[in-house]
N, C-alpha and C positions, 0 to 999 in steps of 0.2 A: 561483507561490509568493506572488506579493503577492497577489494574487485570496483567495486561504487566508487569511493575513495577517488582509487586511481584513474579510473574511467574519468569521471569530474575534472580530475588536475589537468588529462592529456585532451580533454575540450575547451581549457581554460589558455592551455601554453600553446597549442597549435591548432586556431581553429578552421584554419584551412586544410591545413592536413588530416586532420581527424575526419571532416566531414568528408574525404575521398579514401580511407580507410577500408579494407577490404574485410568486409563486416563478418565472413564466415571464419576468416583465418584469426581476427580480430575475438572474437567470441569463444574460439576453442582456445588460444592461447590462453582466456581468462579461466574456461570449464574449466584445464588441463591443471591450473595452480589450484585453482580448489578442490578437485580431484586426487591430486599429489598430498593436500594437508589431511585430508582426507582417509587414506591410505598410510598417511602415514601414524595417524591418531589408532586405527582401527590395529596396525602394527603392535602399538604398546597397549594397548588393552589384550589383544590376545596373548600378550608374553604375560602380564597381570595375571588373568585367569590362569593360566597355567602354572604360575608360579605361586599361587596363592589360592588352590582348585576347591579350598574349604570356604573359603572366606564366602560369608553369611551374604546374601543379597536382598532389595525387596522388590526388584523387577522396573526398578526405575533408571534411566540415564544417570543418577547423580551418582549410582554406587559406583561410579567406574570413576569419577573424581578422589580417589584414595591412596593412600603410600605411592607405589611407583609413578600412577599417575597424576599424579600434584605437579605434574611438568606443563598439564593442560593450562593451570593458571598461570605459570610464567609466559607462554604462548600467547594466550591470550592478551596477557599485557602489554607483549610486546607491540601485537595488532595492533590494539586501542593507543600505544603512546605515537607506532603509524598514521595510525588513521588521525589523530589531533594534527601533530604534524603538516601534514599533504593537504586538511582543511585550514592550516594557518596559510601556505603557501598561495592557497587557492583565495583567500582572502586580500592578501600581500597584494596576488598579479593583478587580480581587479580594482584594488584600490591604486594603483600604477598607474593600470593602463587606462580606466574608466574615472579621470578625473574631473566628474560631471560634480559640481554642485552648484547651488547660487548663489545671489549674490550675499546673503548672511551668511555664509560659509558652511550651512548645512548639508551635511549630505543627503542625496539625492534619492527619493525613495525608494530605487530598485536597490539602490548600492545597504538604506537602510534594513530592507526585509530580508536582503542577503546575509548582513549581517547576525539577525537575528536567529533565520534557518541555522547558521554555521554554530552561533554558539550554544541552540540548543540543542543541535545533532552531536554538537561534541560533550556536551554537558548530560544528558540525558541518555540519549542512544548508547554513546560510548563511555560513561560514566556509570549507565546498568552494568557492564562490565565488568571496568573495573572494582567498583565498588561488593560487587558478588567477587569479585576474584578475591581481593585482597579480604574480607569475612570470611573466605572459607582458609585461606592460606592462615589465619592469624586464629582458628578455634584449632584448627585442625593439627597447629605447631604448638600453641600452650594450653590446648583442655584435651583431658582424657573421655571420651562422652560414649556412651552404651550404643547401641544400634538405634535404636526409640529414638534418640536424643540426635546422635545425628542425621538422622531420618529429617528429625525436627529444623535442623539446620538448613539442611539442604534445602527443604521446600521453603524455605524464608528468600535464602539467597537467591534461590532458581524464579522467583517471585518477582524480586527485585530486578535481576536479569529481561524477564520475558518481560516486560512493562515499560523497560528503558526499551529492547529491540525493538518492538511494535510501536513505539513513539514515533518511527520515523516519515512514517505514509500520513501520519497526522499532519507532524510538522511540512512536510511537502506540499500536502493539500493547503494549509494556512498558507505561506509564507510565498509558494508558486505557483503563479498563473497558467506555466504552461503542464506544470507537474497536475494541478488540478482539473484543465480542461484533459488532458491524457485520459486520468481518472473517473471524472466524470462520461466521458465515453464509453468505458469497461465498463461503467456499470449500468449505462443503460441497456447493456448487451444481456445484462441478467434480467433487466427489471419487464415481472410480464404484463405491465399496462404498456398500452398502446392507445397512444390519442391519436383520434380520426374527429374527423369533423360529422354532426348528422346531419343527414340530410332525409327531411321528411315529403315526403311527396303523396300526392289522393289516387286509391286505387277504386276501383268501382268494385260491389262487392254487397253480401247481406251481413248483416252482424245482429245475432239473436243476444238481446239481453234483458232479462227479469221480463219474459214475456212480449219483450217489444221487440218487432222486426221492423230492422231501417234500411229500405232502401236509396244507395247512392246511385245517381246515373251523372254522365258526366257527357253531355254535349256539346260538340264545336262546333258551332256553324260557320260556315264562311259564306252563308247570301247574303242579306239586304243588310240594311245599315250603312251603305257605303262600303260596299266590300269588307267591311273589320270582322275580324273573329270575333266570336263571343264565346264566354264557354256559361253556360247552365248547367247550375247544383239543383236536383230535383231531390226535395225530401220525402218521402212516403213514409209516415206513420203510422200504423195501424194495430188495436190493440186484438191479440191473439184471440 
């Protein structure tokens, strides 16, 4: 989500430079940071379990949120108060630099649905978040609660979480044109209709049915008439 973030800001501050960007070098720089947060999470979990090799589990991601590592939700927060941030910035530079309105002093519709994308990405997306962060920091420092019970927690907050993270392809799809046609192309990639046009055309041929045999014959003439083609349907019906 910061990776997005920052990617966003440095299309926004230099768009010239960005778009001549050396996209391999460009990309791994960004794996490399999330790779490193990565490693370095997976770090304090394995000193966790080792330090605490009793400690009761129920085979879910959320049990690794506990005593030592309660450092994830400070982490976390720090992200989401990033990521608000570098999307106010990014609002700022376009409200600057794209001083398109009319003559009622409205702003301008892209400038508007911009607006709207930013404050729902920050309010929802980055707000699941937070808001799971700071509910498990605030049960988990004044309630004593059994396993069941925090069990019970965690899938609340992990709930809240996954609902704001998945908001964001939505809000994209709504609010951007270009983010939507993108989208809409990936998916016809899965989708297995395929429109073709039909085209029917008369083959000569018998066709047996309920006793009836029909023959078609299909002749073109090109003699008399003045030279014009003709073509004759000859039906033959006959009953078996």
């Amino acid at each position: 989500m910061a990776s997005t973030a920052a990617d966003r800001l440095l299309s926004v501050l230099i768009p010239i430079k960005y778009n001549k960007i050396n996209i391999r070098l460009y990309l791994s720089i960004h794996t490399l940071l999330a790779i490193s947060s990565g490693i370095w999470m997976s770090i304090n979990a394995i000193n966790l379990s080792n330090k605490y090799p009793t400690l009761p589990v129920t085979g879910r991601i959320g049990d690794l949120f506990v005593l030592d590592m309660q450092i994830i939700f400070k982490f976390i927060m720090i992200l989401c108060a990033l990521n608000a941030v570098i999307y106010l910035i990014i609002w700022i530079v376009i409200r600057c630099s794209h001083k398109a309105t009319n003559s009622g002093g409205i702003p301008s519709d892209t400038q508007s649905r911009l607006l709207k994308s930013l404050v729902l990405i920050v309010s929802i997306v980055i707000g699941g978040y937070v808001i799971n962060s700071i509910y498990r920091l605030i049960v988990n420092q004044f309630f004593e609660l059994n396993d069941i019970q925090n069990w019970s927690v965690g899938m609340f907050g992990g709930t809240l979480l996954n609902i704001g993270a998945s908001s964001e392809t939505p809000i994209l799809y709504i609010f951007s044109s270009i983010y939507r046609e993108a989208i809409n192309k990936q998916l016809k990639r899965f989708s297995c209709k395929k429109f073709q046009k039909n085209k029917i055309s008369a083959v000569p041929g018998f066709v047996n049915c309920s006793g009836v045999k029909t023959k078609q014959l299909i002749n073109a003439g090109g003699g008399g008439g003045g030279g014009e083609e003709e073509e004759l349907l000859i039906i033959i019906m006959f009953i078996q």
